[in-house]
py3Dmol code that shows the C-alpha trace and the ligand (Angstrom):
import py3Dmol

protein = """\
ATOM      1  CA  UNK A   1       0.000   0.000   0.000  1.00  0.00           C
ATOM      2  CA  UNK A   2       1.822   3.391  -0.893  1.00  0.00           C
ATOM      3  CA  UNK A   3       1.735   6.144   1.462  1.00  0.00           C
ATOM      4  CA  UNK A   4      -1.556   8.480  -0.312  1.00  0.00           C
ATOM      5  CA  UNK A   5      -3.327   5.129  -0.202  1.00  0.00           C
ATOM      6  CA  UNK A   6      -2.735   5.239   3.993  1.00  0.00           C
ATOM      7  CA  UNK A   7      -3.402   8.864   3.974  1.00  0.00           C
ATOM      8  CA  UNK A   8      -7.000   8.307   1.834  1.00  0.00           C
ATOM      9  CA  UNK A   9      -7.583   5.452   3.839  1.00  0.00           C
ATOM     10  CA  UNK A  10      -6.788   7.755   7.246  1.00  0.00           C
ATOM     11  CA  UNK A  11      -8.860  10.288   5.895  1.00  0.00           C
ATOM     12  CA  UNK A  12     -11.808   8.074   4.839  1.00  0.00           C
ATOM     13  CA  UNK A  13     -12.054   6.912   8.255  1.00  0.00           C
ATOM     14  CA  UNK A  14     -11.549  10.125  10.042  1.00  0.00           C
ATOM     15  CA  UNK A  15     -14.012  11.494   7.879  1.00  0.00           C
ATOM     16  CA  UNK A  16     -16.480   8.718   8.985  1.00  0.00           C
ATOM     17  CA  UNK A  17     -15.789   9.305  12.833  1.00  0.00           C
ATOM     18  CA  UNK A  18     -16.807  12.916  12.186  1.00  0.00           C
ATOM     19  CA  UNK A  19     -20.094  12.029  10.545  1.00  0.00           C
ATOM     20  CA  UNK A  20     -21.024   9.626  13.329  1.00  0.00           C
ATOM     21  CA  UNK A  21     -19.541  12.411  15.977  1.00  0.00           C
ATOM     22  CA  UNK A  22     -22.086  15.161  13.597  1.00  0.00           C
ATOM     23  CA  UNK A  23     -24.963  12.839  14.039  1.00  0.00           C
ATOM     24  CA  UNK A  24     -24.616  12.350  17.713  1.00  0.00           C
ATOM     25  CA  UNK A  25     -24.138  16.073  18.185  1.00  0.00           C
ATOM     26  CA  UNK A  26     -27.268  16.724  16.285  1.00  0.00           C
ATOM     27  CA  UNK A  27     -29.532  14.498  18.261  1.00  0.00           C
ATOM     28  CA  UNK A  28     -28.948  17.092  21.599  1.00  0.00           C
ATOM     29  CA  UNK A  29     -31.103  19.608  18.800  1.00  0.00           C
ATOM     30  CA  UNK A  30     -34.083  19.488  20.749  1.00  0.00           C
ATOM     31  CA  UNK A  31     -35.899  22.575  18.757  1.00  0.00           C
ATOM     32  CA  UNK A  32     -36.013  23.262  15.324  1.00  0.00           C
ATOM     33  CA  UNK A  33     -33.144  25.964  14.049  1.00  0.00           C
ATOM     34  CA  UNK A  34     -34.532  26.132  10.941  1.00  0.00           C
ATOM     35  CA  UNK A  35     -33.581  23.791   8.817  1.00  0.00           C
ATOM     36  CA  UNK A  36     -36.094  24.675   6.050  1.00  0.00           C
ATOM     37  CA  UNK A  37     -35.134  28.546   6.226  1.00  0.00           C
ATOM     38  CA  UNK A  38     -32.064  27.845   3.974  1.00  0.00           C
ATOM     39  CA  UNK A  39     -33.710  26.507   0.320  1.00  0.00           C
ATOM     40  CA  UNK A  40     -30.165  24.789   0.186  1.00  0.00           C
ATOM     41  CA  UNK A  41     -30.793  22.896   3.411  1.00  0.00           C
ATOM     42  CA  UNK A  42     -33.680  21.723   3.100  1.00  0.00           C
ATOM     43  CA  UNK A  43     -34.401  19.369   6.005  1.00  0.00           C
ATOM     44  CA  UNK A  44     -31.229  19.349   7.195  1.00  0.00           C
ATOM     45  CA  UNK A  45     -28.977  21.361   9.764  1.00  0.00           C
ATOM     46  CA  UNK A  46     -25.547  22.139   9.728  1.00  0.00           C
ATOM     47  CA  UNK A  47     -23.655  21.021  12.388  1.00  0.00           C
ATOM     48  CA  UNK A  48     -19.245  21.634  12.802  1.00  0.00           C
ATOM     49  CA  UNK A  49     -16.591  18.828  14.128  1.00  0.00           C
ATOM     50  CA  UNK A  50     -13.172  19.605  14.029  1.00  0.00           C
ATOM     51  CA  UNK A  51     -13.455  22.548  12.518  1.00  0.00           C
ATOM     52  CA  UNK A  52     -15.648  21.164   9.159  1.00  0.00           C
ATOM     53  CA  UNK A  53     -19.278  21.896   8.346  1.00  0.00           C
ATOM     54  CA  UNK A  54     -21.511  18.638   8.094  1.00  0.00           C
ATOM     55  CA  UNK A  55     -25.382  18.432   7.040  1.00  0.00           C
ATOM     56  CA  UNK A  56     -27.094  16.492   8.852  1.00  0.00           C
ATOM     57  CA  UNK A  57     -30.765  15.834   8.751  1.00  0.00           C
ATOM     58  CA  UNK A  58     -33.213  17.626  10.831  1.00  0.00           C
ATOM     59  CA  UNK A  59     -33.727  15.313  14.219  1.00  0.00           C
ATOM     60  CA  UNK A  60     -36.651  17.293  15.487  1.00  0.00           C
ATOM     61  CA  UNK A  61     -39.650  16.398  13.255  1.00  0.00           C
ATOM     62  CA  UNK A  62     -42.135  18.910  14.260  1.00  0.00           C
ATOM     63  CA  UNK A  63     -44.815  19.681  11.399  1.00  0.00           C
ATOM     64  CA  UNK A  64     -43.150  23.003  11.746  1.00  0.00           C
ATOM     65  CA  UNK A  65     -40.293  21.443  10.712  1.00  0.00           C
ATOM     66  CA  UNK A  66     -38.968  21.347   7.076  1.00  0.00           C
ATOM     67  CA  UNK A  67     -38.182  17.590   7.327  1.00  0.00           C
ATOM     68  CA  UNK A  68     -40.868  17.106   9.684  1.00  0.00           C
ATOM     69  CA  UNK A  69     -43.390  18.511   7.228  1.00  0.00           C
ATOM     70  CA  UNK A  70     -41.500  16.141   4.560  1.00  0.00           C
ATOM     71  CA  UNK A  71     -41.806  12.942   6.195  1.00  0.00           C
ATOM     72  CA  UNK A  72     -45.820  13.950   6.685  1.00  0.00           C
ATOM     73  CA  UNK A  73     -46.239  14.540   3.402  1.00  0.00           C
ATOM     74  CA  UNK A  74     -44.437  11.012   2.508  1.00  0.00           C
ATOM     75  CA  UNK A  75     -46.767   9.397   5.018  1.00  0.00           C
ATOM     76  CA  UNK A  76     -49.886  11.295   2.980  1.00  0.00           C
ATOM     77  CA  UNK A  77     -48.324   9.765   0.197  1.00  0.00           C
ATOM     78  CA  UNK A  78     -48.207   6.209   1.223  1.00  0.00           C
ATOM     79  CA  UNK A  79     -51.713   6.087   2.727  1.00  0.00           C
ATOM     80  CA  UNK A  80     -52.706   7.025  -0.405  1.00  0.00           C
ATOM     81  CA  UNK A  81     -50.724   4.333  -2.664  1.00  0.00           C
ATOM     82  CA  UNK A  82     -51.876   1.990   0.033  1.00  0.00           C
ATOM     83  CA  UNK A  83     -55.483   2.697  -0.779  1.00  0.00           C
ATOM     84  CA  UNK A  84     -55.046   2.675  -4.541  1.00  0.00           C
ATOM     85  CA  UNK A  85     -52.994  -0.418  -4.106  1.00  0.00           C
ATOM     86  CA  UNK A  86     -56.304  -2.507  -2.741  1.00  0.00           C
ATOM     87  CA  UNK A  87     -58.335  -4.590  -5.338  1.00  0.00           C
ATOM     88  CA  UNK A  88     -61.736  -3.778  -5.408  1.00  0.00           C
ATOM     89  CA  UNK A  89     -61.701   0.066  -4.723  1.00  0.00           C
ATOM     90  CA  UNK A  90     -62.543   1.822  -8.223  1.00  0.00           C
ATOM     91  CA  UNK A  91     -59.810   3.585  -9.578  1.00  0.00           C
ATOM     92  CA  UNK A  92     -62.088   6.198 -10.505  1.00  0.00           C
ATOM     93  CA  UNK A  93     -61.853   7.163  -7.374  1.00  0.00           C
ATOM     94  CA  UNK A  94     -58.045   7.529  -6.968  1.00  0.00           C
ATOM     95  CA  UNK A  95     -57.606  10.571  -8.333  1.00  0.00           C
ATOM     96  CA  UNK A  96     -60.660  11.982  -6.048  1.00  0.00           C
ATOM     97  CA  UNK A  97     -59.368  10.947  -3.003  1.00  0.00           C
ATOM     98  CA  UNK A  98     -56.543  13.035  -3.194  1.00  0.00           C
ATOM     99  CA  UNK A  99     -58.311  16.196  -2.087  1.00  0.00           C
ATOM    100  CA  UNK A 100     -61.916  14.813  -1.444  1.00  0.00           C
ATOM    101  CA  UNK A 101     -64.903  16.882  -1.577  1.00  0.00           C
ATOM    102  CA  UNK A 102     -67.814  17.289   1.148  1.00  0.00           C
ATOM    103  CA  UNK A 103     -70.469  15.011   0.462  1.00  0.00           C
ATOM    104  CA  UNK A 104     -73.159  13.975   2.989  1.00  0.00           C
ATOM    105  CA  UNK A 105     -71.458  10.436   3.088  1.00  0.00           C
ATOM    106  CA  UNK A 106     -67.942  11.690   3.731  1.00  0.00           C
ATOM    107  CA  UNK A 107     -69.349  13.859   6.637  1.00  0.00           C
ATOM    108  CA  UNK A 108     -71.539  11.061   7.899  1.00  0.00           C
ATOM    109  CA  UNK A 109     -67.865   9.035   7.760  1.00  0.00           C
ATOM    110  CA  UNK A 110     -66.128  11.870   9.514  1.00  0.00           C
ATOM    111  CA  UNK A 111     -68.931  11.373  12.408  1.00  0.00           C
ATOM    112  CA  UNK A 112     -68.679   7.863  12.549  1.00  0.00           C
ATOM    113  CA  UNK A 113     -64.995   7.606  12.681  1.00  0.00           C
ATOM    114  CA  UNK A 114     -65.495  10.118  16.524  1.00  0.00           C
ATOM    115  CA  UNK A 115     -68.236   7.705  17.141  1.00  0.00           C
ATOM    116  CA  UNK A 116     -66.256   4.414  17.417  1.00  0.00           C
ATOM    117  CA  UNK A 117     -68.870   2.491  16.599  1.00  0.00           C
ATOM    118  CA  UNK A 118     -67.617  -0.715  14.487  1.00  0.00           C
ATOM    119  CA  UNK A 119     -70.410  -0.514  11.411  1.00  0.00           C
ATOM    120  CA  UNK A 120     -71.352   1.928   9.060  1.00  0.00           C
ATOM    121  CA  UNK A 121     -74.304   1.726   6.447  1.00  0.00           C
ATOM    122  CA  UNK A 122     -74.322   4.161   3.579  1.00  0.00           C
ATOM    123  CA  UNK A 123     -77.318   3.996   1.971  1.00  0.00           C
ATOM    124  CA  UNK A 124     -78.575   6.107  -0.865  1.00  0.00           C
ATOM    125  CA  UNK A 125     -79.914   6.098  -4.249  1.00  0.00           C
ATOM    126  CA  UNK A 126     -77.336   5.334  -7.335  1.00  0.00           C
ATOM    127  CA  UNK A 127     -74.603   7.812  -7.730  1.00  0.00           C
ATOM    128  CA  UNK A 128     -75.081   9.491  -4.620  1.00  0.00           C
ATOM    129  CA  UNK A 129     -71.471   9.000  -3.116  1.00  0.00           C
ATOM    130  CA  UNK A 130     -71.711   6.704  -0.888  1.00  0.00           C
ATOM    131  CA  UNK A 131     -68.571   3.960  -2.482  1.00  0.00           C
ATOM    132  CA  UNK A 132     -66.861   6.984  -2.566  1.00  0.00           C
ATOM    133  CA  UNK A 133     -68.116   7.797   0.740  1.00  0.00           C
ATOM    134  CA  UNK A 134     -66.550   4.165   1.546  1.00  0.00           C
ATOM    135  CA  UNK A 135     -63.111   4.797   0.490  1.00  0.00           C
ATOM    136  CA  UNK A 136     -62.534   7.700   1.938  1.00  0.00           C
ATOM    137  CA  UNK A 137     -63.202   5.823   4.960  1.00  0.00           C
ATOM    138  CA  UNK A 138     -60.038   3.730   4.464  1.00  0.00           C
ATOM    139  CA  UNK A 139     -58.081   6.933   3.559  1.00  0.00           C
ATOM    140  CA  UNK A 140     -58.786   8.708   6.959  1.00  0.00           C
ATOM    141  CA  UNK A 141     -58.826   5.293   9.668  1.00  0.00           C
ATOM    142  CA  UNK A 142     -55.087   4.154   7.530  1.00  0.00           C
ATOM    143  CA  UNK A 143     -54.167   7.896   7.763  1.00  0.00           C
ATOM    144  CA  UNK A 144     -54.731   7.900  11.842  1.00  0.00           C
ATOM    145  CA  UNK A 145     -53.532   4.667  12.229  1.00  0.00           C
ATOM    146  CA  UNK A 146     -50.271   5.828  10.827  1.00  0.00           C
ATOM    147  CA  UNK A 147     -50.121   9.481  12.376  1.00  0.00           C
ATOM    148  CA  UNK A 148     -48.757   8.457  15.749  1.00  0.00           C
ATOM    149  CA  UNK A 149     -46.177   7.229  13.900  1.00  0.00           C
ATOM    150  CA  UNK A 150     -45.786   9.868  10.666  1.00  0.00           C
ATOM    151  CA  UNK A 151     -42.262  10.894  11.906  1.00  0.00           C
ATOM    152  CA  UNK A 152     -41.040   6.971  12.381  1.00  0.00           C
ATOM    153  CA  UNK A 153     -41.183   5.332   8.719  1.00  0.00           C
ATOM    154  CA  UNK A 154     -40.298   2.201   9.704  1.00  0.00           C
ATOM    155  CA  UNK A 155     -42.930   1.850  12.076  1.00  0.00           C
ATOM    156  CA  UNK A 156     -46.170   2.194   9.791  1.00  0.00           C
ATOM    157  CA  UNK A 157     -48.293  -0.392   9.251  1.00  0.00           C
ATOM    158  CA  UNK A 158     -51.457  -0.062   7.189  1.00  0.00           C
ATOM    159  CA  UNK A 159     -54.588  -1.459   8.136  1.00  0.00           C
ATOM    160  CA  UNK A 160     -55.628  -4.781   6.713  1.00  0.00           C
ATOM    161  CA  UNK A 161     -58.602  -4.353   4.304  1.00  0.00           C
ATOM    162  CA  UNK A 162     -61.003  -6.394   2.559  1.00  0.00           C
ATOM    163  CA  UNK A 163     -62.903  -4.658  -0.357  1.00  0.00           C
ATOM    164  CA  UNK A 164     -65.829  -6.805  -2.101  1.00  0.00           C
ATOM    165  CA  UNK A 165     -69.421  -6.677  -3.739  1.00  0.00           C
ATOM    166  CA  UNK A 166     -71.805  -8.462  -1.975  1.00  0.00           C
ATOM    167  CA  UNK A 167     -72.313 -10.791  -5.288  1.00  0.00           C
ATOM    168  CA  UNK A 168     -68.522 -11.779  -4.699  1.00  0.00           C
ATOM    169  CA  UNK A 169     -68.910 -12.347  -1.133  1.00  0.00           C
ATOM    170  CA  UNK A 170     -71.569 -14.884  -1.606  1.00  0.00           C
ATOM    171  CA  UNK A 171     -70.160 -16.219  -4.721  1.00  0.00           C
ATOM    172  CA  UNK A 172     -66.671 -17.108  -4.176  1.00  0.00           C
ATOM    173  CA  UNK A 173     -65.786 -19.094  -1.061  1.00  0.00           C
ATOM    174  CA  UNK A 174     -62.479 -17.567  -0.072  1.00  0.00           C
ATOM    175  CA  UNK A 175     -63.491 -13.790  -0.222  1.00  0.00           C
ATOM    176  CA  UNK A 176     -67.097 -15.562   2.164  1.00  0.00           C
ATOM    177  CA  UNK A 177     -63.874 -16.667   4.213  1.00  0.00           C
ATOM    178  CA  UNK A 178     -62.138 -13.744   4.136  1.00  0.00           C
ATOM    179  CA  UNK A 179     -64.992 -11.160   4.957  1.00  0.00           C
ATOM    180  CA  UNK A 180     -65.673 -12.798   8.419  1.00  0.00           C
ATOM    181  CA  UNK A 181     -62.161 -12.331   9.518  1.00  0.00           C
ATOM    182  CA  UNK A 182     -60.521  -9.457   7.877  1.00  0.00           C
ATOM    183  CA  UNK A 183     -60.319  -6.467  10.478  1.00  0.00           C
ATOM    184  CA  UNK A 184     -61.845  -4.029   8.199  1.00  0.00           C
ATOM    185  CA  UNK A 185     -64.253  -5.306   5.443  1.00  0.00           C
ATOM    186  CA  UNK A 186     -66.439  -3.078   2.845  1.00  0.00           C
ATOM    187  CA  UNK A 187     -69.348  -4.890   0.928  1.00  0.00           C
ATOM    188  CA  UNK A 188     -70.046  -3.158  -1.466  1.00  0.00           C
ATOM    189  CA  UNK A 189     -73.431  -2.652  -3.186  1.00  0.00           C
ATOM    190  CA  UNK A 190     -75.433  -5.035  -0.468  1.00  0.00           C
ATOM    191  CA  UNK A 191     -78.533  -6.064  -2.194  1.00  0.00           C
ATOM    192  CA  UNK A 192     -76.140  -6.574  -5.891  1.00  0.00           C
ATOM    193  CA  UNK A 193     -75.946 -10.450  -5.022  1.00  0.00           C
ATOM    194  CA  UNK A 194     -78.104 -13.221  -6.627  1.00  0.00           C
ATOM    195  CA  UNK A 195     -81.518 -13.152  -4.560  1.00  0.00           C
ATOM    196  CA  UNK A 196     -81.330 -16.741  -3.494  1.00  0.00           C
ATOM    197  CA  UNK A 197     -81.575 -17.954   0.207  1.00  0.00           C
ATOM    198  CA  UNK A 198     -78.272 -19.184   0.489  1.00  0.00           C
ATOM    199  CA  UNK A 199     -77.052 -15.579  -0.462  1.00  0.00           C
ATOM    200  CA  UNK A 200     -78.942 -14.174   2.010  1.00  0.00           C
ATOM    201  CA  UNK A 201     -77.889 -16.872   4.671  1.00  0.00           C
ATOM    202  CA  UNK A 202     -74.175 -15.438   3.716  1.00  0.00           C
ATOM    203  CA  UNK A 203     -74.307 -12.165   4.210  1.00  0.00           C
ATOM    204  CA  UNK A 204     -76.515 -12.746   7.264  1.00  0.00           C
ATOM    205  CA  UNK A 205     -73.612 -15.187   8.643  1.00  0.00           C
ATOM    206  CA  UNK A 206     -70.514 -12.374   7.614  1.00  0.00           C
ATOM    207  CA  UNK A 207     -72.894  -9.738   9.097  1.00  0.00           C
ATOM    208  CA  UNK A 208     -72.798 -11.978  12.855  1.00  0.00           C
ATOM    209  CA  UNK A 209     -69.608 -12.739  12.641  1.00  0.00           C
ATOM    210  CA  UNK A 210     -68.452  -9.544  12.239  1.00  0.00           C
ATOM    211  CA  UNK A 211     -70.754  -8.349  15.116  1.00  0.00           C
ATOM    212  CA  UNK A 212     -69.400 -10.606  17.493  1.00  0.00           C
ATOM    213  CA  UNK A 213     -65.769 -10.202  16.712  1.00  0.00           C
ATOM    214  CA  UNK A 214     -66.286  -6.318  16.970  1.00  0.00           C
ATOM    215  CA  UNK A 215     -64.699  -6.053  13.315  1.00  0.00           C
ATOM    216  CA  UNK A 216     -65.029  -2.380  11.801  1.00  0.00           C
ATOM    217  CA  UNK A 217     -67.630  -2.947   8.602  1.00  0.00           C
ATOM    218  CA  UNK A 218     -68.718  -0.483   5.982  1.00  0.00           C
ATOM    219  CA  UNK A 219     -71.944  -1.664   4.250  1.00  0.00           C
ATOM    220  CA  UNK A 220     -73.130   0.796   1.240  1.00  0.00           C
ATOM    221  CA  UNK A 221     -76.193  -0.787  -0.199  1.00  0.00           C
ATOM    222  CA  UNK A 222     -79.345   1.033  -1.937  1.00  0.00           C
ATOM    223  CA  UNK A 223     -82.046   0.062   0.635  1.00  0.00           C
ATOM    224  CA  UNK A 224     -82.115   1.191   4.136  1.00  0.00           C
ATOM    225  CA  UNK A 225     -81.503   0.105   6.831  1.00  0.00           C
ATOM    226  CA  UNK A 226     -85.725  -1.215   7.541  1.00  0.00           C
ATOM    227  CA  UNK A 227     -85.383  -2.146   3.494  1.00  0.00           C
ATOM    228  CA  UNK A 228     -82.232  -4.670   4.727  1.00  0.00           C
ATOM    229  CA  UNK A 229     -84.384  -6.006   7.828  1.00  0.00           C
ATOM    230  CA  UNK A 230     -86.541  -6.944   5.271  1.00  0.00           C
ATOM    231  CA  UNK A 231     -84.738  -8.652   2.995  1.00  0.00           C
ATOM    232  CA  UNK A 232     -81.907 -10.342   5.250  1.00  0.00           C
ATOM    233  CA  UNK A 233     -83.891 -11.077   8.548  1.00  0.00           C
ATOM    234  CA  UNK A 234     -84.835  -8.995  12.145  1.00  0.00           C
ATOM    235  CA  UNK A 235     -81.563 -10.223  13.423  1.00  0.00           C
ATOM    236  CA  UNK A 236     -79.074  -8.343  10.470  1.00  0.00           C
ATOM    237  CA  UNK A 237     -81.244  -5.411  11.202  1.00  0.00           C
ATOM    238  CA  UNK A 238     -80.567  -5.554  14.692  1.00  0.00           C
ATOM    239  CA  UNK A 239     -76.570  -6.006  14.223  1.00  0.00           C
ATOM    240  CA  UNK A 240     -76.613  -3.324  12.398  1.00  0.00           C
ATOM    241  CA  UNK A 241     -78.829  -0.620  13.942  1.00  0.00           C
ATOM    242  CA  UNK A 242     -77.197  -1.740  17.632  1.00  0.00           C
ATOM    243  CA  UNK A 243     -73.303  -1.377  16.888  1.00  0.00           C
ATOM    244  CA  UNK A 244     -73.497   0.709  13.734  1.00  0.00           C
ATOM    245  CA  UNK A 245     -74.342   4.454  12.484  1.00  0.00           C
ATOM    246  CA  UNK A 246     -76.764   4.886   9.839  1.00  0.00           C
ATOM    247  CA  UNK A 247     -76.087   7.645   7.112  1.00  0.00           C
ATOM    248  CA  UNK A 248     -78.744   8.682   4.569  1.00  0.00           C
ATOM    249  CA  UNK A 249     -76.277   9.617   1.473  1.00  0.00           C
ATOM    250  CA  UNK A 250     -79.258  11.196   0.088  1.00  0.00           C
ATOM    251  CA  UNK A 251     -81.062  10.924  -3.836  1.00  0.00           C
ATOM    252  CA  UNK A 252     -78.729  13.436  -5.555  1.00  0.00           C
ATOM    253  CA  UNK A 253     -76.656  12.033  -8.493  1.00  0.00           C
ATOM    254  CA  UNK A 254     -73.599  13.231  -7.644  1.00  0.00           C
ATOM    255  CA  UNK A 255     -72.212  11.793 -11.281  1.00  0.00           C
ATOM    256  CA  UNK A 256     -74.245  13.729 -12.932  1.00  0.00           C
ATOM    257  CA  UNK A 257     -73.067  17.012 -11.686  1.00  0.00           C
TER     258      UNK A 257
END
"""
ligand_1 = """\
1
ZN
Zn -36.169 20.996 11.500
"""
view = py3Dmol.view(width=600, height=400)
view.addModel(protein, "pdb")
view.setStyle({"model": 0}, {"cartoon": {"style": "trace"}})
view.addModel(ligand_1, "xyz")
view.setStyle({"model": 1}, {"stick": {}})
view.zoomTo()
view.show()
């Protein structure tokens, strides 16, 4: 090894001692110094060892905070993917849910998402909002799922979510399976499946299971909730009226505005 291959070497390693040394100096930041002020910063601060300058990145993470307010906006981003990323949810509505309008189902979702209660029926006539109504849903319980953690990447975790017509659900025996067990489930359309007894039996049986498991459920169907007594027995009314939140979605065709 010649002698400028020591000296790099020396250097390379000295230089790593002072990043490590800039790091742990940073981590005593406890309040923001600005480390969005500078355009050229962005995110990061600048902190000396030895006499040289390093940039180091923010450790702070307030929302006041330039790389605070960027590792927010990354967790916006990935709640967002995560939602487009599920089969079932109409990727008409992808583009929507980026900034979603007021509708009387996303306010009705907004109340039932203070109300803890574990099911929500949408019900309105066609076009009214209410699938829409349903995925926004997902957006805002992933979103505060992840917000105690939006300044720890590593630590989100998206909720597990099960997205089906109610024709699939008592059609195909693994998504019957599924819907009992999957901690968040959305039938979509209740009332779209073959009107057979055995249909009905399923959805009844999903619509128990879920009740007794506490499971969070979003039903959007046509009929009310009285029309769904009706059709799938006193007993699915009475699930659903007890642990749920009922939210009229109204007659306006919001597709044709
Ligand atoms: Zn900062």
């Amino acid at each position: 090894m010649s002698v400028q291959e020591v000296l790099l070497q020396t250097d390379f390693l000295q230089r790593g001692q002072q990043i490590s040394k800039a790091y742990e100096i940073a981590e005593d930041v406890k309040e923001c110094l600005g480390c969005g002020y500078d355009e050229n910063l962005d995110g990061r601060i600048v902190v000396s060892v030895d006499g040289k300058k390093y940039y180091v990145k923010c450790p702070v993470m307030t929302q006041q905070c330039r790389y605070g307010q960027y590792m927010l906006e990354l967790m916006e981003k990935s709640v967002l993917d995560h939602v487009r990323s599920i089969s079932g949810v109409p990727s008409r509505f992808h583009q929507a849910l980026e900034s979603p309008r007021t509708t009387s189902a996303t306010s009705g979702v907004d109340m039932w998402l203070e109300s803890k209660k574990n099911f929500l029926l949408l019900h309105g006539s066609h076009g009214c909002g209410k699938s829409f109504g349903a995925a926004y849903a997902l957006k805002m319980l992933d979103r505060k799922a992840l917000m105690p953690y939006w300044d720890k990447k590593l630590l989100w975790q998206h909720i597990r979510v099960l997205w089906t017509s109610s024709y699939l659900l008592t059609n195909v025996d693994d998504v019957f399976r599924e819907a009992q067990f999957s901690p968040f489930l959305i039938i979509d359309d209740l009332g779209s499946e073959e009107s057979t007894s055995r249909a009905r039996g399923r959805i009844s049986e999903v619509i128990s299971a879920r009740y007794d498991h506490c499971r969070l459920t979003i039903i959007t169907s046509n009929d009310d909730a009285v029309k769904i007594g009706e059709t799938y027995g006193r007993r699915v009314y009475t699930r659903i009226t007890e642990s749920g939140m009922i939210i009229n979605c109204g007659e306006r065709n919001l597709r044709l505005e």
